[in-house]
C-alpha positions as CSV (number, residue, x, y, z in Angstrom):
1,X,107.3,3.7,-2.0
2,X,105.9,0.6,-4.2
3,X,102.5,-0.6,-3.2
4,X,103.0,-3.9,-5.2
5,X,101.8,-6.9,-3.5
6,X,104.4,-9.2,-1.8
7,X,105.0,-12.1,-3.3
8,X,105.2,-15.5,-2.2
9,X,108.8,-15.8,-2.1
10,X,109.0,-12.4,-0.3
11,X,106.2,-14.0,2.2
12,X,108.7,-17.0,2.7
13,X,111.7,-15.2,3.6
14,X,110.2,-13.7,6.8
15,X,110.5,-15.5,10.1
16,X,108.8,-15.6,12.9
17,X,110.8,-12.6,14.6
18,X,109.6,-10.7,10.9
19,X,106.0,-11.5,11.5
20,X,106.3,-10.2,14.8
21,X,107.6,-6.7,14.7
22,X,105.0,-6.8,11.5
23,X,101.6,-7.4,14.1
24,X,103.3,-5.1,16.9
25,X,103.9,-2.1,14.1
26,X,100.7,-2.8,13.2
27,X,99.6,-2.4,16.2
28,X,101.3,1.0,17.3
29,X,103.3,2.1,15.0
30,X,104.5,4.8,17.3
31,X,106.1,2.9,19.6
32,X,109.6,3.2,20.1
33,X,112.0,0.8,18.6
34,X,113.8,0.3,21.8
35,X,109.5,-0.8,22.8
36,X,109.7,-3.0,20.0
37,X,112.8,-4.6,20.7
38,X,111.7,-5.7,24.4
39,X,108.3,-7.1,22.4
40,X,110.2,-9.2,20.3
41,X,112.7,-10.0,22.5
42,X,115.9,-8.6,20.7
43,X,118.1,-5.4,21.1
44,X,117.7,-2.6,19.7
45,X,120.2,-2.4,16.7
46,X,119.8,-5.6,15.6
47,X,115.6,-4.9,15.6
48,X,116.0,-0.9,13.9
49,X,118.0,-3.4,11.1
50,X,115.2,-5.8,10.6
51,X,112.1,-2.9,10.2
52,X,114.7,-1.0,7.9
53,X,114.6,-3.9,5.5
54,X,111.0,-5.1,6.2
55,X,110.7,-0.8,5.3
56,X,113.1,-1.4,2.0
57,X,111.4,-4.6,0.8
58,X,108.0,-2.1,0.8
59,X,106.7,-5.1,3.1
60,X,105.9,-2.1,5.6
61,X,104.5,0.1,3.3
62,X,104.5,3.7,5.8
63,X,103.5,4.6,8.8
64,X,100.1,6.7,9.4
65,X,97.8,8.2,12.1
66,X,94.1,6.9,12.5
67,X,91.8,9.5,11.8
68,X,88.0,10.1,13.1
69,X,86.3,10.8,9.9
70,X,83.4,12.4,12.0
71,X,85.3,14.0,14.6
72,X,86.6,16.1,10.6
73,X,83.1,16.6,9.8
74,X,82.9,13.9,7.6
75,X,79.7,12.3,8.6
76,X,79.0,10.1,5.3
77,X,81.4,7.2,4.1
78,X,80.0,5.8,1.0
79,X,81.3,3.4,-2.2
80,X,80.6,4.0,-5.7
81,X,80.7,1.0,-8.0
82,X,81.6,2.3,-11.7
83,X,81.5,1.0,-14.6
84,X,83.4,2.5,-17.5
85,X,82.7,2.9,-21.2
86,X,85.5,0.9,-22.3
87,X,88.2,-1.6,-20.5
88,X,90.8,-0.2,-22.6
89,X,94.3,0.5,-20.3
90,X,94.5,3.9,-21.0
91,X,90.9,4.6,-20.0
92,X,91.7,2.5,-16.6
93,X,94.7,4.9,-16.2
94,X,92.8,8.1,-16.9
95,X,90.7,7.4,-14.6
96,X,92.5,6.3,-11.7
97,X,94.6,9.6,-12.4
98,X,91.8,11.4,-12.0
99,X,90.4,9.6,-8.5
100,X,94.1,10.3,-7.3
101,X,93.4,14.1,-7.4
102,X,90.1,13.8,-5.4
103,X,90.8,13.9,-1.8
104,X,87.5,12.7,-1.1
105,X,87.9,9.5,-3.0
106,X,90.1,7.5,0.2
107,X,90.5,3.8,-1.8
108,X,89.7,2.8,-5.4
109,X,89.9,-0.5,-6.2
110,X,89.8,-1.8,-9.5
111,X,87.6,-4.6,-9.8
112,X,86.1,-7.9,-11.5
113,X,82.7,-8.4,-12.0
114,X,79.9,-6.2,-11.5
115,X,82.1,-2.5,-12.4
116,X,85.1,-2.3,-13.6
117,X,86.1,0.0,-9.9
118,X,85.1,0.1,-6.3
119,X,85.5,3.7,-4.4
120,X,85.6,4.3,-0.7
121,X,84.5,8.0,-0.1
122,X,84.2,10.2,2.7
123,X,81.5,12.9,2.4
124,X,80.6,15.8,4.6
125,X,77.0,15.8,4.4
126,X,74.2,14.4,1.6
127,X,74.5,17.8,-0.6
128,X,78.6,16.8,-1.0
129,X,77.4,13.3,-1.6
130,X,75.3,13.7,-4.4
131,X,77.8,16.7,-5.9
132,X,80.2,13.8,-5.7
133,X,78.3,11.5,-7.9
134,X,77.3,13.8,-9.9
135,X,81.1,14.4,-10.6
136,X,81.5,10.9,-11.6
137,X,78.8,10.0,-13.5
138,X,79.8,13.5,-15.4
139,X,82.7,12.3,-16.6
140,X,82.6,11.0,-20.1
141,X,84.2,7.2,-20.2
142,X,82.0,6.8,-17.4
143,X,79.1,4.6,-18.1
144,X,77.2,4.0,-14.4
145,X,77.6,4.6,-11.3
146,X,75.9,2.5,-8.2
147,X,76.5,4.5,-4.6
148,X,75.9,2.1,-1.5
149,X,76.0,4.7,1.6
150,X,77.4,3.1,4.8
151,X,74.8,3.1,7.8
152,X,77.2,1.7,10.0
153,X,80.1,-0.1,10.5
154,X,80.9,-3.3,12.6
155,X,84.5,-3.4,11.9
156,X,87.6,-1.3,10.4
157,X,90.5,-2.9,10.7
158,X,93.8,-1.6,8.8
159,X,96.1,-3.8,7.8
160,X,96.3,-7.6,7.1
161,X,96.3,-10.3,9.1
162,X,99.8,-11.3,10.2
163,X,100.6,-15.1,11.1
164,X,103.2,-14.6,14.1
């Protein structure tokens, strides 16, 4: 699937009856389409057709379950701002390669000011924490590394917001 951003013109071409199967999917994205047809007040062909194009114009980008990070034994969410050694593109690549391969590592952002990338990372306990960081500030075009442990959090909302 592309992950590319949508673009304005992409933004323009969805109508109301777009934007709406977008917050309900959203929403619960298990539901049914004939469910999403009776939410959005169409039947259920002509709805299936509109999600399989919002699905081809990578507008809706999958479809996932929302997982308990504690409830897996994860009981640490921390972010790691790095800075690299060099803002050269095929240091940025190499790098976000090698995040890719680390299944602890759940969003990296590339960034502007202050690090050239923000992590998200899920750790088990403090001893997988700090075996974490070491593991970044290990590698070589790595120049620093700032951890910022989460002590809790007031709101987690997937998504975007969707203007129905």
């Amino acid at each position: 699937m592309n992950y590319g951003t949508m673009t304005l013109e992409t933004d323009a071409s969805l109508d109301e009856v777009d934007r709406q199967i977008l917050a309900e999917l959203q929403a619960d994205g298990r539901m049914t389409n004939v469910e999403l047809a009776r939410r959005v007040g169409l039947s259920a062909p002509p709805c299936l057709r509109r999600v399989r194009r919002l699905e081809e114009e990578s507008i809706i980008r999958g479809y996932h379950a929302d997982l308990d990070p504690v409830a897996l034994g994860y009981q640490i969410t921390f972010f790691a701002l790095v800075g690299l050694e060099s803002q050269k593109e095929s240091v940025l690549q190499s790098f976000e390669r090698m995040v890719r391969d680390w299944p602890e590592v759940r969003e990296c952002h590339m960034i502007r000011g202050g690090g050239d990338f923000l992590l998200r990372l899920v750790a088990r306990d403090t001893a997988q924490e700090n075996a974490l960081t070491s593991r970044l500030t290990a590698v070589e075009a790595v120049a620093r590394v700032q951890t910022l442990q989460t002590i809790r959090t007031a709101k987690d909302e997937g998504g975007v917001p969707v203007a129905v």
